[in-house]
N, C-alpha and C positions, 0 to 999 in steps of 0.2 A: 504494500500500500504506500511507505514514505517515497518508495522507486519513482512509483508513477507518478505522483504530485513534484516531485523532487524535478524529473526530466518533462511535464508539462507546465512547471512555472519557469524552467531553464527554458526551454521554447516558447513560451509568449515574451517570455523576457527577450529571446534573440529577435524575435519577430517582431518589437518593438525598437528594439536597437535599429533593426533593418529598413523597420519603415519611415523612422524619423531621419537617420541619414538619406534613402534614397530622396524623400519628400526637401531634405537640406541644399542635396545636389540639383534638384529640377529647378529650388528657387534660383539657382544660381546662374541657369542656364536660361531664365527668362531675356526675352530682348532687353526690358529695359536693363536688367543687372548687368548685361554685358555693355550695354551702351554705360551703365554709368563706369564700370569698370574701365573701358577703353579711355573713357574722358580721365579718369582717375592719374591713369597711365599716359596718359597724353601731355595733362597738367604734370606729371614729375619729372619726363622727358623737359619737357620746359625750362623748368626750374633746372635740371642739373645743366642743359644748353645753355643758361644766364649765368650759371656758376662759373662752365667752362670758360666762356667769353670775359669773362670778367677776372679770371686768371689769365688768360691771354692778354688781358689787357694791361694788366700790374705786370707782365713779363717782358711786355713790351716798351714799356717805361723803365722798369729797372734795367734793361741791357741796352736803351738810349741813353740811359743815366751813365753808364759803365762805358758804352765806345764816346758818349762826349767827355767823360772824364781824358779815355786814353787819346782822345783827338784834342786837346785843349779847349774844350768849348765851355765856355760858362754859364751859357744861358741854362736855367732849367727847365726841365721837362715835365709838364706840367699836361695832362688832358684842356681841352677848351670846357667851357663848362655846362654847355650843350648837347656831350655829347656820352652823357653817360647810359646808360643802359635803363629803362624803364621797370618801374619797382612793378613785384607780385600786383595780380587781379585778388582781388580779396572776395571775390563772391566763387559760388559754388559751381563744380563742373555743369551740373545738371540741374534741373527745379525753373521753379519762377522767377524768372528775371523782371525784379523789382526795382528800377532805379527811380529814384523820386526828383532827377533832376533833369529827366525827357518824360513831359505829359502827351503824346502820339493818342488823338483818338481820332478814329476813324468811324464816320457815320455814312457807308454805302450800301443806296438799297439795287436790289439787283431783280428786275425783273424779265424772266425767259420771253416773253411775248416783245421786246425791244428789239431782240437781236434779228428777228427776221424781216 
């Protein structure tokens, strides 16, 4: 008797296990999840692309720094100040794009009997 209950709560138990992961996985594979994913991945490509650019940029000023020391040149090197790199988007890959400083309303009625 403890057998049977023993190896039929071990099996609702697995069967639970199995349907809440499978049921984990489909969520994950809905379009929207992967569209927010993709954007997720998109935005951090971003970010390390501005990381990169912007160590090119300090590299490129330190080794102007360095051949105008070895060429006698005084001047400093300096970026203009226009031309730095644009900071993070601070809103979310995905969702409602709420800006409160573009009011865009659109009032078009559209009737099918016009077009012909």
């Amino acid at each position: 008797m403890f057998r049977r209950t023993f190896w039929f709560t071990a099996g609702a138990a697995a069967g639970v296990w199995a349907t809440t992961k499978v049921n984990r996985k489909l969520r994950q594979l809905t379009p929207e999840s992967l569209a927010a994913q993709a954007a997720n991945k998109a935005v951090e490509a971003g970010h390390r692309l501005k990381d990169f650019a912007l160590d090119v940029r300090a590299g490129m000023v330190q080794r102007e720094a360095e051949l105008g020391e070895a060429l006698g040149l005084d001047a400093p090197v300096d970026p203009a100040p226009g031309h730095e790199l644009p900071g993070p988007r601070r809103r979310p890959a995905l969702g409602p794009h709420a800006d409160p400083t573009t009011t865009t309303t659109y009032s078009f009625s559209y009737n099918r009997n016009e077009d012909h």
